[in-house]
N, C-alpha and C positions, 0 to 999 in steps of 0.2 A: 433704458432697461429698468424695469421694476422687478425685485422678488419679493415674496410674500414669506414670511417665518414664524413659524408656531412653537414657541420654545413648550414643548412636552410635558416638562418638569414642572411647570409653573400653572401648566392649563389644568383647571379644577370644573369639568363640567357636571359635577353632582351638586357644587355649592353655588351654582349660577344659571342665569335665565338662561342663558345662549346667546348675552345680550350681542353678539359679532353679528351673527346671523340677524333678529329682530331690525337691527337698526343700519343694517348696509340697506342702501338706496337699490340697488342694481339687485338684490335678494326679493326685496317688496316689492317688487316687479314681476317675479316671476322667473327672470336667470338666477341659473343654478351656481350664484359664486361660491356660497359655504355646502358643503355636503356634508354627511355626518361616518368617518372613517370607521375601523371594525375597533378601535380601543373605545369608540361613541367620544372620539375627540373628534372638534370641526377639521376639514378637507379643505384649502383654500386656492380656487381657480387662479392662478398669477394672470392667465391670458384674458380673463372675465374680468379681473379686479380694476377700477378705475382707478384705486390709489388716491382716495379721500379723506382717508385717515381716522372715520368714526368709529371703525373697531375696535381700532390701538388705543383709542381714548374710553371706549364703550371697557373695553374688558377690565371686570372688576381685580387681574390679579396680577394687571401686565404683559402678557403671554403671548401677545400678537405683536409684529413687525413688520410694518410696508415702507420698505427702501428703495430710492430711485438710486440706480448707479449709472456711472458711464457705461453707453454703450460698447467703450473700446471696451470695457470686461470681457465682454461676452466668450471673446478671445481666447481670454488669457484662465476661464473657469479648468481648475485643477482636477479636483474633488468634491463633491457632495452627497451626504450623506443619507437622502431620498429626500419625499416629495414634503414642501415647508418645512424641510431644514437647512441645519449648516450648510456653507459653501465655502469653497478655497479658492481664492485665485492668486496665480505665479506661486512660483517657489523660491525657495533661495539657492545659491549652487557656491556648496563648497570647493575651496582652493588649496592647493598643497604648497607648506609652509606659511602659512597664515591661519590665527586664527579668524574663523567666520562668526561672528555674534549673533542674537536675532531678539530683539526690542519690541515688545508691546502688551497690552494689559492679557489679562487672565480671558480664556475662554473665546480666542480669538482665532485658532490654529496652532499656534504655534509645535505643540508637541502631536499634533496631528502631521505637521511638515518633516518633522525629522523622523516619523515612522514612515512616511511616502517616501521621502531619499533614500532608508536605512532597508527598504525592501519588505518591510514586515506588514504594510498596507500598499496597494495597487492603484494608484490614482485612476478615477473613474470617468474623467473628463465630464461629470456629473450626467452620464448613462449610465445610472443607479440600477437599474431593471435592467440594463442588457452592457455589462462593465467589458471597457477593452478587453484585449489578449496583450504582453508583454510587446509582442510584434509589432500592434497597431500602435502600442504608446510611442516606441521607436519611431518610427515613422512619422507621427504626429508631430515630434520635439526634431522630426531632421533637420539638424544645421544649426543647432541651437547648442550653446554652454549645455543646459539638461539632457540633452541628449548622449552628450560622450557620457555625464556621470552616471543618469539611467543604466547605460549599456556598461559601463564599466562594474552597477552591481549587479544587474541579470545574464549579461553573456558573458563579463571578465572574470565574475564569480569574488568580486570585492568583498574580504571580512571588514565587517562593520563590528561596534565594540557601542553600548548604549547605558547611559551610567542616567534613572530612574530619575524620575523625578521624587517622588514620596516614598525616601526612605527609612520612613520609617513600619512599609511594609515589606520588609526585606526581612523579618525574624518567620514571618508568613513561607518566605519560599525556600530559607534555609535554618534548619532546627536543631545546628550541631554549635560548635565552636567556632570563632576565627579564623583560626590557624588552619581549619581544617576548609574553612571557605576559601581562600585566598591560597590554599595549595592545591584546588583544581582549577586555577587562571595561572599557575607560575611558568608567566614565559617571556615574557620583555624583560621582567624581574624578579628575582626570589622573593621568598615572603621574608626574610630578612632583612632587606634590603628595602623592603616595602613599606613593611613597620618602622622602620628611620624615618621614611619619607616622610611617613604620613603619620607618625606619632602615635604608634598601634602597641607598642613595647607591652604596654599593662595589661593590656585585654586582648592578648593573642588566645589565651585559654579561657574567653569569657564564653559563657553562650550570648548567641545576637539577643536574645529575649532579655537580655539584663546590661545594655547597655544604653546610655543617653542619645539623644538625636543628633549632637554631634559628634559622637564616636561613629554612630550608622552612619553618617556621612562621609567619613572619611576613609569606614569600610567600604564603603559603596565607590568611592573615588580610585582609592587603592585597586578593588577588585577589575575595575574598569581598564585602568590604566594599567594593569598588568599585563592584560590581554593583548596578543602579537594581531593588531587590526591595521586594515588599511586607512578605513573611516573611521572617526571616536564620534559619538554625540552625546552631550553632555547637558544633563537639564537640568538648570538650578543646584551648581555644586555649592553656593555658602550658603544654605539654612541652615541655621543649629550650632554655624561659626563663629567663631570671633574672631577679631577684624585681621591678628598676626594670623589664622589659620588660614586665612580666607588669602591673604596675600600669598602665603606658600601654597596654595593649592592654585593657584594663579601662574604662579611661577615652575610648577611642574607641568600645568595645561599646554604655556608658551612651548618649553622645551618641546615639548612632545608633538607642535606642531612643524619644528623645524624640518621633519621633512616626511610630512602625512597632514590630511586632512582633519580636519577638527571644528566640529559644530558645535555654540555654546548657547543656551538660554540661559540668560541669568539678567535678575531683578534689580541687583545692588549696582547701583549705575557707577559708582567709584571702582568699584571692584571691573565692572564691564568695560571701563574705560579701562585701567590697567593689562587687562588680557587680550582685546581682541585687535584684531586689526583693521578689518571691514566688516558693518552692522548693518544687517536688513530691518528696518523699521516698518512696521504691520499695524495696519490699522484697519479697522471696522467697526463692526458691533458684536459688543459680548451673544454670544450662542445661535446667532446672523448670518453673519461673513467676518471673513478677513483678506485682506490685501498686501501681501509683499511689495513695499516699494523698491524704490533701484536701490544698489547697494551703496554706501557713503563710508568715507575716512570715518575711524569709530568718533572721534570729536566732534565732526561735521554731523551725525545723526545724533546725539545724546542732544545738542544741542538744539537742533529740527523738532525731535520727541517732544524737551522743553517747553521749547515756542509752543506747538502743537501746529504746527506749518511747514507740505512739503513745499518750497517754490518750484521745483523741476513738474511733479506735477499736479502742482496749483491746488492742493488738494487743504483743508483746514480742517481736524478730527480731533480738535479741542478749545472749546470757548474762548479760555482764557489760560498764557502760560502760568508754569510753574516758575514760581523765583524764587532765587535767593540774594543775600545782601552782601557787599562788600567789606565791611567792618563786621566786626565781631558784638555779639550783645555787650549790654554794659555792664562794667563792670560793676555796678554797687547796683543792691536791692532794695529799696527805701522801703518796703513792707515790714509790718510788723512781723513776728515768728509765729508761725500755729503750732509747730511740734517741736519741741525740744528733749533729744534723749541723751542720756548717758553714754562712756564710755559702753558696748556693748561685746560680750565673749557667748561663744560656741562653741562642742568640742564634740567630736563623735569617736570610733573607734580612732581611723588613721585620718583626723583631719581637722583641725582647729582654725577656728574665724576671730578676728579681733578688730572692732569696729570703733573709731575715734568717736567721741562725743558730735552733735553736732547740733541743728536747727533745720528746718525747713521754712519760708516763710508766705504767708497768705496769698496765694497766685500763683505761686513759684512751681515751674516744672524745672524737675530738675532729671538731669541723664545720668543714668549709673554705666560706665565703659569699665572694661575690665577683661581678661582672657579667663575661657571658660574654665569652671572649675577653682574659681579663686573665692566664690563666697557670696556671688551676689545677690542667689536665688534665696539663698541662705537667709540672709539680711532679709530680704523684701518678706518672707516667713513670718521672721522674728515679727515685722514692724505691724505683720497679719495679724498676728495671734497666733498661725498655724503651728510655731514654735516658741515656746519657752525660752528666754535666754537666763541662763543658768547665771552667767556674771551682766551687770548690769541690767537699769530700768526704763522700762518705755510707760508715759505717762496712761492711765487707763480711760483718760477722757477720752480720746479722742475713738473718734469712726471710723475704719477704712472700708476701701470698697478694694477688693482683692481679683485680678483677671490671671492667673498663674499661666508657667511657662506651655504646661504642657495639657491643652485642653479638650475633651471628651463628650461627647453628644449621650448624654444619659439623661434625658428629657423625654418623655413620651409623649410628644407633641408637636403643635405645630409652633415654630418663633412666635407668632401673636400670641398664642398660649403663654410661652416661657415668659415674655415680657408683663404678660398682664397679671402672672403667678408675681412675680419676682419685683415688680417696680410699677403697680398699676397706674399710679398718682401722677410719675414722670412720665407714663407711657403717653398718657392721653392729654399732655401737654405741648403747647403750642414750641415751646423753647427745645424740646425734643427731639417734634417731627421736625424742626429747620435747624437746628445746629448738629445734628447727632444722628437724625433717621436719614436725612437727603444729602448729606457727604458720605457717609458711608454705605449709601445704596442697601439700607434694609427693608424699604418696602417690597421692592419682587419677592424679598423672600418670609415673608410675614404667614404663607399658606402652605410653605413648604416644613417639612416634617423634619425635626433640630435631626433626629438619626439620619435622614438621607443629605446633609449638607456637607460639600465637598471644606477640602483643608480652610481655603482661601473663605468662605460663606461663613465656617465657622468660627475663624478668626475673628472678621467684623461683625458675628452676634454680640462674639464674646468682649470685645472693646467696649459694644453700645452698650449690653449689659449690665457692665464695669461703672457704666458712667453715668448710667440711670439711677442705679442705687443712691441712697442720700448721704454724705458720707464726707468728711473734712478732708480724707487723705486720699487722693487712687494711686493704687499701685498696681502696673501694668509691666509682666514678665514677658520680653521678647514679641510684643504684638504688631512684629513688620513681618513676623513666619508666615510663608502661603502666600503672601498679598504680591501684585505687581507692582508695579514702579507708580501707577497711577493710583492705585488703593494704599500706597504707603504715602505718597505726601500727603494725600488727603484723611488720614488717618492723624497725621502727626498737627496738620493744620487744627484737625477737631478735638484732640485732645488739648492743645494747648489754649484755643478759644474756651472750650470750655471751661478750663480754669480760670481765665482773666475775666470772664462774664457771671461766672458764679462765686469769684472769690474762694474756689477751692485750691489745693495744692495736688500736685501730681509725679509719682514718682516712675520713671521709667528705663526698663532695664532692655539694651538694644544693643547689636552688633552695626546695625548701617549708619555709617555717617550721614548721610544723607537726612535720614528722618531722623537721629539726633542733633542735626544741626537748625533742624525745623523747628524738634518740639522742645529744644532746652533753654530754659534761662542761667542754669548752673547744673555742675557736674560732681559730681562722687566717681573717686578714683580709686578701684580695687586692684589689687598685687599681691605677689606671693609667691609659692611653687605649686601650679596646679596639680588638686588631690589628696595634699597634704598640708599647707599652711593658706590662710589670706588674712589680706589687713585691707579694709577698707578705710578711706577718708573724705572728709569732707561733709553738706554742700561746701565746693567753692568756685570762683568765680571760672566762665565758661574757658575763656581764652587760659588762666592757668590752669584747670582740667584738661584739656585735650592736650596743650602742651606735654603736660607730665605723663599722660599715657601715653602717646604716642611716642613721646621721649622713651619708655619702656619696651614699646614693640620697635621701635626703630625706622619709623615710616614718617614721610610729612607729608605732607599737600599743601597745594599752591593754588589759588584761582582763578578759573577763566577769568578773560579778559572781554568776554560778550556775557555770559547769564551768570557771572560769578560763584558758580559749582563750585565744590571742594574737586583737585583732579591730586590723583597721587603724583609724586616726584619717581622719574624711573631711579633706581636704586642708586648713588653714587653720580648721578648727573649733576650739571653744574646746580642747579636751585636746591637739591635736595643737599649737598654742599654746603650750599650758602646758608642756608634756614638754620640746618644744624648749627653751625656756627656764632649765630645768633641767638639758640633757645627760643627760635619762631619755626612749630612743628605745625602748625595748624593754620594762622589765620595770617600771612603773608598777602599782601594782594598788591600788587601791580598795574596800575591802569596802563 
């Protein structure tokens, strides 16, 4: 089975020959495989096409896809979204008292599957032009798991409860207060009761327009989970987290599956290991297809994902795996220092920062952890320029290159524009295009317009940007936001390459262990009471940074025994026990 897919968004036929058309063989002949559609983008015959491959290589902007798949697909096609596009095939089928997970990169299905369960989209059986009735779906799925849940939400009349992925457009659909949001869902729980859970105390009377991304989040979590649902689905509840928020918002999801269903996407693979219980693993091609595999024990798939290898079936949709190591980095950095600053002080109305003296050293990435609101964004300002530090001095030699928390498409252009504006010298260099343009996937998007790029797009401009600049220090706030599990190692791989091949230093400020365990050679450890006091410390060495923080949120992890992941300890079990008792919160391993 072959389909053909014309990613829309990327097809530019004003600033190109029609090279698809010119140079397909079976076109020069006289059949009609390209046609010219009413937007004057090409039309591509699947049944005409021989699947040669010259188009996908011909088009100047990457826009075309010819995929052979298994025929047993054909079967199993969910949804599609008309003719050369998207496709969905299988679903996932949630279970009561379990949470259900669902794993795979960005732009593959996924939050398109939990609006086909959630009832809010009609799977089409890809009869796009002539879509079932409820009645035919029924019938189609008789005998099947999908079939009871189908019917339990169009004939049983199942409340479903749907907690946003991107919320931080959530000030967009409600323009009043908190208190006044979350007191029209009060019904599993008061807002009193809510705001304990979920750490809302301060900013009950805020408007949503004036609070941070992870306050939104946790209104968003709150508002979700208060609602009296049969089904929860849940999309990416820790962006904007830190790591203790992100465990309590874990541990409210478990609860609340004990005895209801609960669908979760989420990116942060320690965290996904912690909550769920069975993970559907999806693979395809980003804005192509995507493919539900069978469901797996959540360890059993994180670790499958890894590899990039289903064995049941037989399927490989990753070159090469992701790994990690079993010791801990070393302890001592034989590098010279590049930055060396003073004690450093901040102080706003209700909130004062106090930052140890410290060093960075030539190569060195170093991870800043910390619970949100204790100072870090703060610090990474100061080290900007963007702030002033009133006590203490940072040296003026030095360059940074600055990618801040919270990032904005205020460009009127295209990426290849912004890049050639902003960094022409590194753009058009060899070391560029292969360390920095082809890991993080910025050529598809080099034609597209910086205003029309979704979360995740414009995250990785704004990494590569970061890192194109010429510049002794980068400092990068929070740049695993948006990205999937597959754009965050590779993200954390390219930052830190890049440092040890440029001899530059790298500061970064990040909630996932994961891509902090990637990109750090040492750590800085921020504490305090958040909102109102932090102390930051350090560089210091990795293994006693994450100890001591973790030491503060109360969490350890322990590492597999096949890809050596960090995996959380469940609360008070025997390892998480033992570790504490050792002052080994982090890098325990056990062959």
């Amino acid at each position: 089975m072959r389909i053909a897919v014309l990613l829309a968004d990327r097809c530019q036929p004003r600033k190109c020959n029609m090279e698809c058309m010119k140079f397909c063989p079976k076109q020069r002949t006289g059949v009609e495989v390209f046609t010219i559609g009413d937007r004057g983008k090409p039309i591509i015959s699947e049944p005409l096409c021989v699947g040669c491959g010259i188009c996908v290589h011909k088009c100047p902007f990457e826009a075309i896809k010819i995929i052979g798949l298994a025929d047993e697909l054909k079967e199993d096609l969910v949804h599609q979204y008309g003719e050369n596009s998207f496709r969905l095939y299988r679903l996932p089928v949630p279970k009561k008292g379990m949470v259900t997970g669902i794993l795979g990169p960005n732009g593959i299905g996924k939050t398109t599957a939990i609006k086909l369960l959630s009832g809010q989209e009609i799977p089409n059986l890809g009869r796009y032009q002539d879509p079932p009735t409820k009645d035919e779906l029924l019938d189609h799925y008789s005998g099947t798991e999908l079939h009871e849940h189908l019917k339990n939400v169009y004939v049983n009349g199942a409340v479903t409860a749907m907690k946003p992925q991107y919320v931080d457009k959530l000030p967009l659909v409600h323009d009043g207060v908190v208190r006044e949001l979350l007191q029209r869902v009060e019904q599993r729980m008061t807002v009193t009761d809510a705001a304990r859970r979920f750490d809302l105390e301060k900013v009950l009377d805020r408007k949503l327009d004036k609070l941070s991304g992870g306050e939104l989040q946790r209104v968003a979590m709150a508002a979700t989970l208060m609602r009296e649902a049969d089904i929860y689905f849940i999309d990416e509840p820790s962006s904007y987290l830190d790591i203790y928020q992100r465990v309590r918002i874990a541990r409210e999801v478990r609860e609340l599956s004990l005895d209801r269903q609960v669908v979760v996407i989420e990116h942060d693979l320690a965290i996904l290991d912690f909550l769920a219980d069975n993970v559907y693993v999806v693979y395809g091609s980003e804005g192509a297809y995507g493919v539900f595999a069978q469901p797996r024990q959540v360890r059993t798939a994180i670790n499958a994902y890894l590899e990039g290898y289903l064995p049941e079936e037989n399927i490989r949709f990753r070159d090469q795996p992701i790994e990690f190591f079993p010791s801990p980095p070393r302890d001592e950095w034989v590098q010279v220092p590049l930055l060396t600053y003073s004690a450093l002080a901040q102080e706003f109305d209700n909130f004062r920062l106090d930052v140890a003296a410290g060093s960075i050293k030539v190569g060195e990435s170093v991870g800043i952890v910390g619970p949100n609101a204790t100072g870090k964004t703060t610090f990474v300002k100061m080290l900007a320029g963007v702030l002033e530090p009133p006590g203490g001095e940072i040296p003026e030699r030095i360059k940074v290159s600055y990618k801040p928390q919270y990032i904005t498409a205020d460009f009127g252009g295209t990426v290849k524009d912004l890049f050639l504006t902003a960094a022409p010298e590194m753009y058009s260099s060899s070391f560029f295009k292969t360390e920095i343009v082809h890991p993080l996937a910025i050529k598809p998007l080099e034609e597209k317009d910086v205003l029309h790029l979704s979360g995740g797009e414009l995250q990785r401009v704004a990494i590569a940007l970061c890192l194109a600049r010429e510049a002794d220090v980068y400092l990068l706030d929070e740049p695993s936001a948006y990205l999937d599990s597959n754009q965050r190692m590779n993200a954390a791989k390219t930052i830190r390459r890049t440092m040890e091949k440029r001899g530059r230093s790298a500061m970064v400020v990040d909630h996932d262990i994961y891509f902090l365990d990637m990109v750090s050679d040492s750590m800085m450890v921020f504490s305090g009471d958040p909102g109102r006091t932090g102390h930051g410390e350090g560089p210091m060495p990795m293994r006693e940074g994450m100890n001591r923080f973790l030491q503060e949120v109360d969490i350890t992890f322990r590492r597999d025994n096949d890809t050596y992941r960090p995996r959380i300890n469940k609360p008070d079990s025997r390892l998480d026990r033992e570790q504490k008792s050792v002052g080994e919160y982090y890098y325990t391993f056990k062959p």
